[in-house]
DRENGU-347701 format. One record per residue (C-alpha): x, y, z; residue number from 1. Coordinates in steps of 0.25 Angstrom, whole numbers. Example, Ala and Ser with C-alpha at 12.3 -4.5 7.8 and 13.67 -1.06 7.14 Angstrom:
% residues 2
pt c1->49	c2->-18	c3->31	resi->1;
pt c1->55	c2->-4	c3->29	resi->2;
END
This chain:
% residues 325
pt c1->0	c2->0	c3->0	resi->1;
pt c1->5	c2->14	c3->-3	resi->2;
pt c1->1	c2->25	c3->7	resi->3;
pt c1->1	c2->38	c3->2	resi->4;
pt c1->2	c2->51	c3->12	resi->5;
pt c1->-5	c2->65	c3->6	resi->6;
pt c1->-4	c2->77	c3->17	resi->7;
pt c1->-12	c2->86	c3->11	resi->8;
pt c1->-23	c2->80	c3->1	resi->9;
pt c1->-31	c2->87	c3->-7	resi->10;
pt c1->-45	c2->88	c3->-13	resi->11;
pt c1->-42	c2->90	c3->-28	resi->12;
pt c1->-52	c2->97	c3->-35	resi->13;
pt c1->-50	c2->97	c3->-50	resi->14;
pt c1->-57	c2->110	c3->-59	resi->15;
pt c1->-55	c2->105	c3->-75	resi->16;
pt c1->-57	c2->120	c3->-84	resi->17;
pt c1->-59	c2->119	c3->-96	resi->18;
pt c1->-55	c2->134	c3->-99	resi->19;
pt c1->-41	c2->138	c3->-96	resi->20;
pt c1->-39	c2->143	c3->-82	resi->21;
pt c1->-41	c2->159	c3->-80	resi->22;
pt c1->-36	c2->167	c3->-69	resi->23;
pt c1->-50	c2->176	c3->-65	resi->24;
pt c1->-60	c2->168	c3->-71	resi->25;
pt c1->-71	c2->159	c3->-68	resi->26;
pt c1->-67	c2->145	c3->-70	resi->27;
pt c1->-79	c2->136	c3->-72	resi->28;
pt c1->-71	c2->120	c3->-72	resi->29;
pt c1->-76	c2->110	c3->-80	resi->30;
pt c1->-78	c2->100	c3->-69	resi->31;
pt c1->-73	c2->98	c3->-55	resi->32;
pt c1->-67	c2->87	c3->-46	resi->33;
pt c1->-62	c2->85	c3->-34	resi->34;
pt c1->-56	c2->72	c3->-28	resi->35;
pt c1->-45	c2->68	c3->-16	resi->36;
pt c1->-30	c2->72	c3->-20	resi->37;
pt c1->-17	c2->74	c3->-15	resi->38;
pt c1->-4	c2->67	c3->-20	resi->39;
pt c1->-5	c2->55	c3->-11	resi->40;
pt c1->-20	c2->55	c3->-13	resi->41;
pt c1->-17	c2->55	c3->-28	resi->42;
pt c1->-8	c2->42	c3->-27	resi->43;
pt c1->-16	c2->33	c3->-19	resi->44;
pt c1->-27	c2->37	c3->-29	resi->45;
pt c1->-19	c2->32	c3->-41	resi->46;
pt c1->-13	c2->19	c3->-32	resi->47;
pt c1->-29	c2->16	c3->-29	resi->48;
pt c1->-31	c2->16	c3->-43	resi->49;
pt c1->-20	c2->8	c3->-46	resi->50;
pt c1->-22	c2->-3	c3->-35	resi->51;
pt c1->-12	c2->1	c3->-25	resi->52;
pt c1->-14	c2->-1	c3->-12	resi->53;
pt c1->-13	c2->14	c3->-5	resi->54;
pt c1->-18	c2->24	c3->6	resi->55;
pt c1->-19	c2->38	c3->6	resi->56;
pt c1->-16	c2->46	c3->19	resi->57;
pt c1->-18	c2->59	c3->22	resi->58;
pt c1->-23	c2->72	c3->31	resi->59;
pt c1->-38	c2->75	c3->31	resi->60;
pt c1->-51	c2->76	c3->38	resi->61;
pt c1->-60	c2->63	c3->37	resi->62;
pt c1->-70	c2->72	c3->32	resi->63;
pt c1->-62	c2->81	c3->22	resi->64;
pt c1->-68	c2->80	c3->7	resi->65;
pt c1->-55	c2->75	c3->4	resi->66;
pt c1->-58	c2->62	c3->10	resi->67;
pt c1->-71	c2->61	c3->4	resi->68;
pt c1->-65	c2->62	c3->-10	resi->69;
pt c1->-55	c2->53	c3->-6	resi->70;
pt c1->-64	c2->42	c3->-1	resi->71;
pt c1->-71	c2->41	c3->-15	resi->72;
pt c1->-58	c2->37	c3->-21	resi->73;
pt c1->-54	c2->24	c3->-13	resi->74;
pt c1->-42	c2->29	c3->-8	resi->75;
pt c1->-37	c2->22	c3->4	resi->76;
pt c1->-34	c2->32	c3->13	resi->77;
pt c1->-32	c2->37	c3->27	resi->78;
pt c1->-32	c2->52	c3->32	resi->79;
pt c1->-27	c2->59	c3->44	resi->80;
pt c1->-37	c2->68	c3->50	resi->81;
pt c1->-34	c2->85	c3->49	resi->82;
pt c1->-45	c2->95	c3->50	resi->83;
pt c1->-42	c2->105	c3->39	resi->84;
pt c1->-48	c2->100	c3->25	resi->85;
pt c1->-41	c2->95	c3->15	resi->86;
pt c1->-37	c2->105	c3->2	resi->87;
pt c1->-45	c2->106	c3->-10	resi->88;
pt c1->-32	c2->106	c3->-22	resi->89;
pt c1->-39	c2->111	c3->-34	resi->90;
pt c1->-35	c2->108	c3->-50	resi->91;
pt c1->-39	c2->116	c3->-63	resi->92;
pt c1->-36	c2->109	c3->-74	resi->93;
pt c1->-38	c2->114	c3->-89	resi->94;
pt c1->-41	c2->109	c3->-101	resi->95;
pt c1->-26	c2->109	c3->-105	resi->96;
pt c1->-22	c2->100	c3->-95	resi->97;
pt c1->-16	c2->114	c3->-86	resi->98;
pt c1->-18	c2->112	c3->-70	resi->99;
pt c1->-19	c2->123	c3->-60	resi->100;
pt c1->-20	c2->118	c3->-47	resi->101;
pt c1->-22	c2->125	c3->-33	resi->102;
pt c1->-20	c2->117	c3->-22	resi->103;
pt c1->-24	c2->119	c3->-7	resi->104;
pt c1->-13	c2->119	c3->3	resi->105;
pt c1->-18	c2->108	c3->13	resi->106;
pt c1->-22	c2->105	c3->27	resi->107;
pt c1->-13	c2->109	c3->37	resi->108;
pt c1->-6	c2->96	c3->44	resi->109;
pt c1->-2	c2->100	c3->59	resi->110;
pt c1->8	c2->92	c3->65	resi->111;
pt c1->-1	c2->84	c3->72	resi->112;
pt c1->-9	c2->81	c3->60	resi->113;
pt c1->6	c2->76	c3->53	resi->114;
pt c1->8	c2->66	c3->64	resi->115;
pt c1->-8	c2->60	c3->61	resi->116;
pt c1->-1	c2->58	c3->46	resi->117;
pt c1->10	c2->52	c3->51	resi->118;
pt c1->5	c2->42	c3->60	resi->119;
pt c1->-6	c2->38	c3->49	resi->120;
pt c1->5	c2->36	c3->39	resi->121;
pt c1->14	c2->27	c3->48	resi->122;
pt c1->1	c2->19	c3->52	resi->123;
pt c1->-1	c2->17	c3->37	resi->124;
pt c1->13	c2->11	c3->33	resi->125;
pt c1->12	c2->2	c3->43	resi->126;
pt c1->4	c2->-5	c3->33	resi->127;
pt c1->8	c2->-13	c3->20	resi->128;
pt c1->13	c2->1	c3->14	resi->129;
pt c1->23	c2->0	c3->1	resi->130;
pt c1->24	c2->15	c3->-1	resi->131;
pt c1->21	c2->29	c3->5	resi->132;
pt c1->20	c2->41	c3->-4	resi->133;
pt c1->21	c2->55	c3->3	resi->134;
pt c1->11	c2->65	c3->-7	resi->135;
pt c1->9	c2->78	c3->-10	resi->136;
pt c1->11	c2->92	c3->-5	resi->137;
pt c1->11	c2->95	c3->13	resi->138;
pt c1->1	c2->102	c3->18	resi->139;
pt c1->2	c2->114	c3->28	resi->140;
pt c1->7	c2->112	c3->41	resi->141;
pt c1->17	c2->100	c3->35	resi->142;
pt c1->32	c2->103	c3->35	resi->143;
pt c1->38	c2->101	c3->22	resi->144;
pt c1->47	c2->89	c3->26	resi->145;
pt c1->35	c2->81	c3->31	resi->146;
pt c1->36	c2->71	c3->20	resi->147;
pt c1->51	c2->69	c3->23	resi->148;
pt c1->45	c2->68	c3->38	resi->149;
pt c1->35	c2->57	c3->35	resi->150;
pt c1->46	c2->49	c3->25	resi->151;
pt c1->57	c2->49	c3->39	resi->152;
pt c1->42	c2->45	c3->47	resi->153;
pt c1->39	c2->32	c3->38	resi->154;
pt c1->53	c2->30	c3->36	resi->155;
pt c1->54	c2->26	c3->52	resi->156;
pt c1->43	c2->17	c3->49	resi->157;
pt c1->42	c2->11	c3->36	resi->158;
pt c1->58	c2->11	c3->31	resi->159;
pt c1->55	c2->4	c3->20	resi->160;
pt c1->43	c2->10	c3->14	resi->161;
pt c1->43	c2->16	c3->1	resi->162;
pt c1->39	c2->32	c3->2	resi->163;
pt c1->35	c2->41	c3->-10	resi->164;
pt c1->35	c2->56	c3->-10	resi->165;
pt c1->27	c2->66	c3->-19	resi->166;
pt c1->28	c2->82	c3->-16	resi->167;
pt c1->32	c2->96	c3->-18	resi->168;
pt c1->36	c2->106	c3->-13	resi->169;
pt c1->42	c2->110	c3->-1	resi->170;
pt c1->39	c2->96	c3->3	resi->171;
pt c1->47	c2->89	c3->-8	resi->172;
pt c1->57	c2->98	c3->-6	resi->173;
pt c1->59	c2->96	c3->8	resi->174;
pt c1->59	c2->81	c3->5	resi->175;
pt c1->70	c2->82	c3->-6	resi->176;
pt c1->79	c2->89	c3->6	resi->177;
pt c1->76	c2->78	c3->18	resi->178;
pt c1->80	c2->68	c3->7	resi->179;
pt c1->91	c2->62	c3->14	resi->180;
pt c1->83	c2->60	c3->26	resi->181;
pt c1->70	c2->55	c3->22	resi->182;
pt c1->69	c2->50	c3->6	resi->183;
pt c1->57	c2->45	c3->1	resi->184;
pt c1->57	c2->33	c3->-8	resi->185;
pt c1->50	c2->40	c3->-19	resi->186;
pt c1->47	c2->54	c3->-23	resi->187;
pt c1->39	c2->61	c3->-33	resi->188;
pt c1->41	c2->74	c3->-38	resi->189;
pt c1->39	c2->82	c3->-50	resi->190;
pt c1->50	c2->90	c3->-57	resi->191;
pt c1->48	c2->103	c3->-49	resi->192;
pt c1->48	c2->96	c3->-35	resi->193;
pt c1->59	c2->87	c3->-38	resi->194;
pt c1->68	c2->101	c3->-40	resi->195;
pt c1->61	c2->103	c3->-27	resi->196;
pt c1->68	c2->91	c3->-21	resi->197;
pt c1->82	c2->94	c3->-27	resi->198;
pt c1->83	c2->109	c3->-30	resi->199;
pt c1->81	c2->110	c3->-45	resi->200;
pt c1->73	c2->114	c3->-55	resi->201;
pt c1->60	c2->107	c3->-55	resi->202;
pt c1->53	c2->116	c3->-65	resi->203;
pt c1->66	c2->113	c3->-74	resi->204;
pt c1->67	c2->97	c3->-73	resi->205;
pt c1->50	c2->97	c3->-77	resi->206;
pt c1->54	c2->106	c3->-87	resi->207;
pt c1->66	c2->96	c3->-93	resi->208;
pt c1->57	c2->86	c3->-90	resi->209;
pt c1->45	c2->91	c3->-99	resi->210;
pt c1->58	c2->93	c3->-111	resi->211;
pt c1->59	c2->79	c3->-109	resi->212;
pt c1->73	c2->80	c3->-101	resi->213;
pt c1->71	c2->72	c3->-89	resi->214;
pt c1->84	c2->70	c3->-84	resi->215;
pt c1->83	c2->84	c3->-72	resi->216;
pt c1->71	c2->76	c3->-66	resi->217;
pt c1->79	c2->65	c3->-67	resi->218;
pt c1->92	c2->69	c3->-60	resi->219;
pt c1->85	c2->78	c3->-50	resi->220;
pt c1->76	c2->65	c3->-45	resi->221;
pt c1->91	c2->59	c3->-45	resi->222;
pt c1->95	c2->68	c3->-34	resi->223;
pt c1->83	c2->64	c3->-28	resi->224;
pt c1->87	c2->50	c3->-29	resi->225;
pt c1->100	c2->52	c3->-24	resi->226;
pt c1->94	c2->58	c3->-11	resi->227;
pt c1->88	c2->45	c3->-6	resi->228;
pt c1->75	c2->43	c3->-13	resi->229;
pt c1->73	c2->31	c3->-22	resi->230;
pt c1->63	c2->36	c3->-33	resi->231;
pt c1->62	c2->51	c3->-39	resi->232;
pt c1->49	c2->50	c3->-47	resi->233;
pt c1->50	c2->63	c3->-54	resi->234;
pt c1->37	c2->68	c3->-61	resi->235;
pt c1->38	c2->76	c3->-71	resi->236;
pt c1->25	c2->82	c3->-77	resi->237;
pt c1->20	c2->77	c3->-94	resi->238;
pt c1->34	c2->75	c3->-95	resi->239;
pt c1->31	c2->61	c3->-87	resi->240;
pt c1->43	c2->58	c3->-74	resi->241;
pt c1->55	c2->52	c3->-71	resi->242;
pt c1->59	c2->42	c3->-59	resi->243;
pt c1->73	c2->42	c3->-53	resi->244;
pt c1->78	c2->30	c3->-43	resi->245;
pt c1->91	c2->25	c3->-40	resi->246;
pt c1->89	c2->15	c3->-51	resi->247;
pt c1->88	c2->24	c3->-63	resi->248;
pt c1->80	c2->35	c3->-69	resi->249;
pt c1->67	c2->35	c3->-78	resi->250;
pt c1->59	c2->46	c3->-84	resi->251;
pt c1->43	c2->42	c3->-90	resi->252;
pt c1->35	c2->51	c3->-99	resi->253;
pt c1->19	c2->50	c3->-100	resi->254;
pt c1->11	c2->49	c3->-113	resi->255;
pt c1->5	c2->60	c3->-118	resi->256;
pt c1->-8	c2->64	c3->-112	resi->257;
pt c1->-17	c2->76	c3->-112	resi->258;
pt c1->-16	c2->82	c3->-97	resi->259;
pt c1->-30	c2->84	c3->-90	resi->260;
pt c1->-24	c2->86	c3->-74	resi->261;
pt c1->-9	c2->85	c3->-68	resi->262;
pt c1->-15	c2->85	c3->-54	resi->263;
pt c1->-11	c2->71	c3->-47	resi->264;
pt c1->-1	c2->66	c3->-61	resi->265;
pt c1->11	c2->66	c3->-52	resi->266;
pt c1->2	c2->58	c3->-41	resi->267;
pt c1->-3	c2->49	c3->-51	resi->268;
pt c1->13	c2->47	c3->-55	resi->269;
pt c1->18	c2->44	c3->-42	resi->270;
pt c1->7	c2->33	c3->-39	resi->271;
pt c1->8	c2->28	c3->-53	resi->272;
pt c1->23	c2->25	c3->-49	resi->273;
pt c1->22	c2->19	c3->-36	resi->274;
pt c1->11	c2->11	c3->-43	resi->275;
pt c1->21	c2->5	c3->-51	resi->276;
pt c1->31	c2->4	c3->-39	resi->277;
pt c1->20	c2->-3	c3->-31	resi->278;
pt c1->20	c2->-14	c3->-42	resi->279;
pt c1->36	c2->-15	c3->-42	resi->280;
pt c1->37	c2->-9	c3->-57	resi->281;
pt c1->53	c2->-3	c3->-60	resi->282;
pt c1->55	c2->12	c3->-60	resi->283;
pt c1->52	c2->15	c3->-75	resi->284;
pt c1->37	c2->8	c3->-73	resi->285;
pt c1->34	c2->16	c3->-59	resi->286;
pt c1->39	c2->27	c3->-69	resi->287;
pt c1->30	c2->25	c3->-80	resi->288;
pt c1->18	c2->21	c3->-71	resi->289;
pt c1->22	c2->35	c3->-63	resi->290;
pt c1->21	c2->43	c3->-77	resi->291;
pt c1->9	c2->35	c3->-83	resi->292;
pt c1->1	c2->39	c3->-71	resi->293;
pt c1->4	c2->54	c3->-70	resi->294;
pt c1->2	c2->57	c3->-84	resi->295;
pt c1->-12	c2->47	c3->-83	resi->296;
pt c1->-15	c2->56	c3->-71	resi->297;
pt c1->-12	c2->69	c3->-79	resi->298;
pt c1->-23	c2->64	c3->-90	resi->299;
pt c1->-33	c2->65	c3->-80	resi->300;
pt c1->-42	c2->76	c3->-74	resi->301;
pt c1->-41	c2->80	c3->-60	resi->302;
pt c1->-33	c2->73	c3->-49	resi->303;
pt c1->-38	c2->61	c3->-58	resi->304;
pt c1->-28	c2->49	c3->-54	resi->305;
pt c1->-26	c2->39	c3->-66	resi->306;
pt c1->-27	c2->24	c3->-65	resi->307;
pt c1->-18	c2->11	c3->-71	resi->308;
pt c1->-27	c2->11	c3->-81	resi->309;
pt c1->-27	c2->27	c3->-86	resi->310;
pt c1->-10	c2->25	c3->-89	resi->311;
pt c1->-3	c2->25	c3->-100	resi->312;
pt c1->8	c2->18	c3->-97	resi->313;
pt c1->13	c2->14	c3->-112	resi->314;
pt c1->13	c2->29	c3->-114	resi->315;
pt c1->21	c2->33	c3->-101	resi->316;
pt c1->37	c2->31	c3->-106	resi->317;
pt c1->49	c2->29	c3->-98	resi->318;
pt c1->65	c2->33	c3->-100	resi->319;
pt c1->77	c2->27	c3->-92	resi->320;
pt c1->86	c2->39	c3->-88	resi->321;
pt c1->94	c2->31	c3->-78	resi->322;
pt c1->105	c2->33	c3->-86	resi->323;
pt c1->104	c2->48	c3->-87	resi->324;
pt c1->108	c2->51	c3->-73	resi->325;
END
């Protein structure tokens, strides 16, 4: 079973325009949704899907809306109680595929409220757990090395146990200092928050990347690499992603596909890879399942969070560039 931990969930509320956006004007969307999200939340949706064993944990009232939404999915789950409601993230998505998205800042997790989540997160890896994943951005009141925290926290525990993490920001960044004392097993950023992690140019590798020049992602995950964590999956956008481990070096691109929503693609990715991972696939596989996942997700409206059989896989290609670096 894989458990996943998202701090600061989200109702995703989805307003598809028909008319390009307009600063000023009066937007009348051509339909509207709204359905449980969250990075973590987004994973354990597409591992459900895919007939992996999972459970979702996270902070919110039993009462909250989000819950309710949640429910009607068939997400396992467990939550920890707080009394502020949960944030409403909303997504406008135009014809052309163009995303804006606004996104609430969280509930606020007090110290106490921290140790409830931790104590619920030990109690569940004493089970038959193959994989914890750490998603998504930290909500107010949480340092920014809480994930470093909660990986030294499980490592007491669990030595052994696979972890995966997938965030941003000052969080990511903080992670990518506190290597050396706390490495996760996994971790999934984009271009821009890989620079986060090791002082470069993230806007420059996505850019090199979309020219078709992987080899910046590639060599910054490296450094990653080199600091203690075994898998860099780097995603990188249309142009597809790369994976760097000890072993070697790939890059994936995705078929061709006309783009409806990019919100949850990178999710989608990282589920589609530890999918793969879950079935004992080699690296280039978990890399192409990664890819075919995000760009299936990207083809979707919404938050919408792809199955097995909505890939293309056949279309998803993969590039040795072991020998590169």
């Amino acid at each position: 079973m894989i458990v996943t931990l998202t701090p600061n969930p989200s109702i995703d509320a989805t307003m598809e325009l028909d008319t390009p956006l307009q600063r000023g004007h009066v937007i009348r969307p051509v339909s509207i949704s709204q359905v449980a999200g969250g990075k973590g939340i987004n994973v354990s949706h597409a591992l459900l899907l895919a007939g992996v064993d999972s459970i979702a944990l996270f902070p919110a009232d039993e009462g909250d809306p989000f819950v309710a939404l949640l429910t009607k999915t068939g997400i396992p789950f467990r939550s920890v109680h707080v009394a502020e409601s949960v944030r409403i993230n909303t997504t406008l998505t135009e014809s052309d595929g163009t995303t804006t998205k606004i996104n609430g800042a969280g509930a606020s997790l007090d110290s106490a409220a921290r140790t409830h989540v931790e104590e619920s997160l030990l109690s569940l890896l004493a089970g038959e757990v193959t994989c914890l994943v750490l998603a998504g951005s930290l909500p107010p009141g949480v340092p920014i090395d809480w994930y470093t925290d909660l990986i030294g926290l499980v490592r007491t525990s669990f030595p052994d146990l696979p972890i995966a993490v997938d965030t941003s920001d000052e969080a990511i960044a903080s992670l990518g200092r506190r290597l050396g004392t706390a490495a996760p097993t996994l971790i999934k950023p984009n271009g821009l928050e890989l620079g986060q992690m090791v002082g470069a140019d993230g806007e420059a590798i996505e850019a090199s990347a979309s020219a078709g020049d992987f080899l910046p992602a590639v060599r910054a995950g490296r450094q990653v690499v080199d600091r203690g964590v075994a898998e860099v999956l780097v995603t990188l956008g249309s142009a597809g992603a790369a994976l760097i481990t000890k072993a070697g070096a790939w890059v994936a691109t995705p078929p061709p596909i006309d783009v409806v929503s990019t919100v949850g693609a990178g999710d989608s990715s990282l589920a589609g890879y530890l999918i793969a991972r879950s079935e004992g696939a080699q690296p280039a596989e978990c890399l192409q399942r990664a890819v075919a996942y995000g760009s299936a997700a990207a083809g979707l409206p919404g938050t919408t969070i792809p199955s097995p059989s909505q890939l293309n896989m056949a279309g998803t290609t993969v590039r040795d560039l072991s020998h590169e670096i």
